[in-house]
N, C-alpha and C positions, 0 to 999 in steps of 0.2 A: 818421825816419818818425813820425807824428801817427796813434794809434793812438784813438779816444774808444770806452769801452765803461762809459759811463755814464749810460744811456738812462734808466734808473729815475730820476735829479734832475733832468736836460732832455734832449731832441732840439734835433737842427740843424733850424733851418730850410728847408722847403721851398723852390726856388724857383718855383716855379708857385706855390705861397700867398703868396709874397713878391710873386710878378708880381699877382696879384689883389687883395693889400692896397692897393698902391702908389696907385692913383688917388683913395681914398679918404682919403689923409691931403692931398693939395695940389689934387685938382679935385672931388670929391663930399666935402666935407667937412661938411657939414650935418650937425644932428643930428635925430632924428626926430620932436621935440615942435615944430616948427614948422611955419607953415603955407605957408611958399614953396617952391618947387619944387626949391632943394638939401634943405630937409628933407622933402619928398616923397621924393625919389630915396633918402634915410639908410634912412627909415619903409622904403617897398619892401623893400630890401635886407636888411634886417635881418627881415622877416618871411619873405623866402626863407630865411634862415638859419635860423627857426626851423622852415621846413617839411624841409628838406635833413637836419637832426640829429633834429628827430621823429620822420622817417622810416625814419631808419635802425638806428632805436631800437625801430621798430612803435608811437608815439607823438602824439597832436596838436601840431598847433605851437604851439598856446596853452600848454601842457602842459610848451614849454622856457622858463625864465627866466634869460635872460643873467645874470654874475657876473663876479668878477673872477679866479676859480679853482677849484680844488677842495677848496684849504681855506675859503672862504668858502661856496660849496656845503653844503659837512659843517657847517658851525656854522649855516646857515641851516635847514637839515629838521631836524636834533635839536633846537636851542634852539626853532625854529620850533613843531615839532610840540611839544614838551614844553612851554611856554606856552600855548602853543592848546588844550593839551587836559589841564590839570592840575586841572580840574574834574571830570573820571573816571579820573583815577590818575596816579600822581606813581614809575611803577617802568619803567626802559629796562635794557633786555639790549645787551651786545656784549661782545668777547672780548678777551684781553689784549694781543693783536697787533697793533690797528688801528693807523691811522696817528695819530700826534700829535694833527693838528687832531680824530680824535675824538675819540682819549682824556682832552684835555686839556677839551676844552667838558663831558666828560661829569664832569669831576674841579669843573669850574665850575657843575653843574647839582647835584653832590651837595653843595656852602655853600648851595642855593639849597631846599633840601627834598627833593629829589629824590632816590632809590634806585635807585644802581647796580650792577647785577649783572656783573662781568667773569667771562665762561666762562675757563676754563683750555682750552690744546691740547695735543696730543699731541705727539710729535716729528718732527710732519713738519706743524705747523703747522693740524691740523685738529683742530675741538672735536666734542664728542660731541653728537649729535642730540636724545637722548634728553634730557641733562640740559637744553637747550634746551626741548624740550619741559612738563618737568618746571619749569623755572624762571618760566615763563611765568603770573599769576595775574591774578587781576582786575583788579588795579590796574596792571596792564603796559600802556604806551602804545604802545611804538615798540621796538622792535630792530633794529639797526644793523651791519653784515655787511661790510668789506670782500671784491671780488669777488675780488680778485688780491693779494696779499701782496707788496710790493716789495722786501722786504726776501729773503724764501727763496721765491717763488714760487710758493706754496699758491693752486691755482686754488678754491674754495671751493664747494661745489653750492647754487647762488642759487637754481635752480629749485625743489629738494626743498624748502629753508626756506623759501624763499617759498608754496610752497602750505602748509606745515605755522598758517605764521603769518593766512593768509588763513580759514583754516579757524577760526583764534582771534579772529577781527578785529583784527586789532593791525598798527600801520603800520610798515610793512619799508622801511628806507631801507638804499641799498647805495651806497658808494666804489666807486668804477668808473672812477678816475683810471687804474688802470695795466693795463686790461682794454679800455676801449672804442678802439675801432678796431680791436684784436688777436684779442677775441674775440667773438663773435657775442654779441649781447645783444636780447634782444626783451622789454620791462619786462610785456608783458599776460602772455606765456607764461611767463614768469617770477614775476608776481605781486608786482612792484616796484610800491611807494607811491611813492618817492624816488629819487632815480638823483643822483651824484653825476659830473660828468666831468671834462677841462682840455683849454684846445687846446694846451701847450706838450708834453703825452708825447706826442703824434703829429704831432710837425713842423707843428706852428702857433707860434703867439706869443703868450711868456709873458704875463700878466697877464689873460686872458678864460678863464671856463670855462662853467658853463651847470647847473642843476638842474634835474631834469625831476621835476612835482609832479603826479599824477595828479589829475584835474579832480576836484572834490569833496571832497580831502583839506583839513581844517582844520588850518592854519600860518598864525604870525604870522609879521610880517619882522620884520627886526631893524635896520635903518635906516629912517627919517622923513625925508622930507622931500617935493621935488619930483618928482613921477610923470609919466613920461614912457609908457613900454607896459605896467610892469609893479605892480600895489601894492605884490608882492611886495621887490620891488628897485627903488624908487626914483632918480634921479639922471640923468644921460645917459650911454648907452649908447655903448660903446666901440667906434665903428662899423667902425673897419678890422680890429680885432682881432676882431669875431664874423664880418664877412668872412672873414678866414686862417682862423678856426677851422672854417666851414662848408668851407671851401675841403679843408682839412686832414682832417676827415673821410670828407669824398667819396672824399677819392684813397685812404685809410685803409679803407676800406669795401671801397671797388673793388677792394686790391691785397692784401684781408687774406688768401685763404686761398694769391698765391703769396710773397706777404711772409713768413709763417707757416712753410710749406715751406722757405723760404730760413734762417729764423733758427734752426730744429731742426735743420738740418741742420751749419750754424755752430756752434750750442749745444752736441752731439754730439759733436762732432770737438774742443771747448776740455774739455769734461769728461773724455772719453776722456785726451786729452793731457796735461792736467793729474794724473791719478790714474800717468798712466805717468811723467813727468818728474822728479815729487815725491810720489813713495813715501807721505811724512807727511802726507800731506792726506787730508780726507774729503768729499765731499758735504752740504753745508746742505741741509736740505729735500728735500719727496719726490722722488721720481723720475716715480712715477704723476701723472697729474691736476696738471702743473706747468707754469708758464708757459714757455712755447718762449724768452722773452724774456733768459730769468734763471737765471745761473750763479753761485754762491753755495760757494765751500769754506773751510775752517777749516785754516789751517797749522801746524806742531807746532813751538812753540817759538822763534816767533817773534810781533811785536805786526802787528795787521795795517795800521795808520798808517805804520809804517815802511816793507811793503812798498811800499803807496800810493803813499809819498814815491820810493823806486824806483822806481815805475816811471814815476813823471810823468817823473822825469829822464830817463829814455829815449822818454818821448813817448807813454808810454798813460797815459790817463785810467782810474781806477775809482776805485772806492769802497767802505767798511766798515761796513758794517749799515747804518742806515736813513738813507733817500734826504732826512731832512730834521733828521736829528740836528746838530747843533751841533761846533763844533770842539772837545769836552773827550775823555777820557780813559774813560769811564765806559765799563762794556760795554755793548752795546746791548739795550735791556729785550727785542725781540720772540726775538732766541737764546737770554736766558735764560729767557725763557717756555717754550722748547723743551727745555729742560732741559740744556743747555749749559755745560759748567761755564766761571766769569769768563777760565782762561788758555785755553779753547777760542775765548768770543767773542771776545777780542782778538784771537786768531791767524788770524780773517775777513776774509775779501777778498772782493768783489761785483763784477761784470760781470755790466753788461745791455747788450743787442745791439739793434740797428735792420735797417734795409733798406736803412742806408750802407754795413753792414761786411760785408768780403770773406775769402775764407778766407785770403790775404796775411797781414790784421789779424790774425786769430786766429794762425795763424802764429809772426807776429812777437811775439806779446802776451803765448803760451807761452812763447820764449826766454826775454824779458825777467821776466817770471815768475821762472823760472827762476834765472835769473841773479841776481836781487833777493833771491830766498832764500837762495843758498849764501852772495851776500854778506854779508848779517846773521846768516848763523847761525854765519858766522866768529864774530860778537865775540857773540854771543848771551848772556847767563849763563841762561838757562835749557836750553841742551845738557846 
């Protein structure tokens, strides 16, 4: 049995997105800066797609600028805005949890002049308001919020900061890679400057994501060259890929609140099961205010690579902290920000859930769990 609960690094693809890409790569193959009627039919297409994800965003379709992901997204509104507007203040907020692609452009913005503030969080993944508040000065540009935390599932309150920071003038960009489709997002009500998304977490296809830039907002791009629809993002546009991903949104949209129902309900019955099977284990992350998505515990006395390594052998896929760390050893920085001590983050195991998996999966995913543990803790030396 073929068990994948490892939705937080990619989804399977759709086949209905797959069926809608398809004529796009070998009969509509055009791209849209041309003037004959295959790049008419790209151009069309492609501004459906921005009214389709506008829309579902509560956004104009000028307002989305295709990309090639979510991490190019995140480097394009930080470095974007932080160049664009380093003429009235050179200070960005964000917190120690984000995903790589921000922490890392913002570790590249601080060689470049720039003052970064990393909020600390508590142990369930959420920072204090207040000291947000308080950190906020004149020279602050931008503050930058993952919605969803992929690694322990900290759903984040976008709405409260977003108005706290509207109230300051300062431009709110938000990661929304492991949030949009799952969770209702509407950038005015919310008071999003930036929106960060990807079409490969909701059963689209890897390599297109999309940045929605609120009309008015001053950002530079960060590539030159040939402009095709956008200044922003120059080059030609990946036209079957923002196909799948409009496509993959719709059904994501459509299907979120019994999709939602379906994966809480899974989520529920793997945590319960889990806390019952293996005594030694605890829950990562809140319980409250958590993404239905994302199942996150820490096992005692074992490394959590190894259990991995079990259970691929038996045919579940997961993963150990964060959805984009690398193959080394190192604990993963967003658990020990949670105050985790290094043999707690080792001893993490991650499952995140879709709208493919069945209670079967879960099921089977507990045994082998299971089974994977008593294994290693046979030759464990830290018994």
């Amino acid at each position: 049995m073929n068990v994948y609960l490892d939705n937080c690094r990619t989804t399977k693809l759709d086949k209905k997105v797959f069926e809608e890409m398809k004529p796009y790569f070998t009969e509509n193959y055009g791209v849209p800066s041309g003037i004959y009627s295959l790049s008419e039919k790209a151009n069309d297409i492609v501004e459906k797609a921005q009214i389709k994800i506008g829309f579902l965003i509560n956004a104009n379709p000028q307002e989305i600028i295709f990309t090639s992901g979510a991490t190019e997204s995140n480097n394009l509104a930080i470095k974007g805005v932080a160049f664009a507007n380093k003429n009235k203040g050179n200070h960005i907020i964000t917190t120690k949890i984000e995903h790589p692609s921000v922490l890392n452009t913002c570790k590249y913005l601080e060689k470049n002049g720039f003052k970064i503030d990393y909020l600390d969080v508590d142990k369930n993944g959420f920072f204090d308001i207040e000291q947000l508040k308080n950190k906020v000065n004149k020279n602050t540009i931008l503050v930058s919020i993952q919605h969803v935390n992929d690694v322990i599932g900290t759903i984040q309150p976008i709405e409260k900061i977003g108005k706290i920071l509207k109230n300051k003038k300062v431009y709110f960009h938000v990661d929304a890679a492991s949030s949009f489709g799952k969770l209702p997002i509407d950038v005015n009500k919310m008071n999003i400057d930036l929106l960060s998304i990807s079409s490969h977490m909701i059963h689209g296809s890897k390599g297109v994501g999309a940045l929605y830039v609120k009309d008015g907002a001053n950002i530079e791009p960060l590539m030159h060259g040939f402009v095709s629809l956008s200044n922003l993002r120059p080059g030609d546009e990946n036209v079957p890929g923002i196909v799948g991903f409009a496509k993959a949104a719709e059904i994501a949209c459509d299907e979120m609140e019994k999709n939602r129902d379906h994966v809480i309900k899974l989520r529920n019955i793997l945590m319960d099961s889990i806390q019952k099977e293996i005594p030694d284990s605890f829950l990562i992350g809140p319980k409250e205010n958590r993404s239905p998505y994302n199942v996150s515990f820490s096992l005692k006395n074992v490394e959590g690579e190894s259990i991995a390594l079990q259970l691929d052998m038996q045919g579940v896929a997961a993963s150990t902290g964060s959805a984009c760390v690398s193959k080394s050893l190192e604990a993963d920085y967003v658990l020990l920000a949670i105050g985790l001590k290094h043999e707690q983050a080792h001893g993490s195991i991650k499952f995140c859930l879709s709208k493919y998996n069945t209670i079967e999966d879960i099921d089977y995913a507990v045994k082998a769990l299971k089974k994977a543990y008593n294994n290693i803790l046979k030759i464990s030396i830290f018994k």
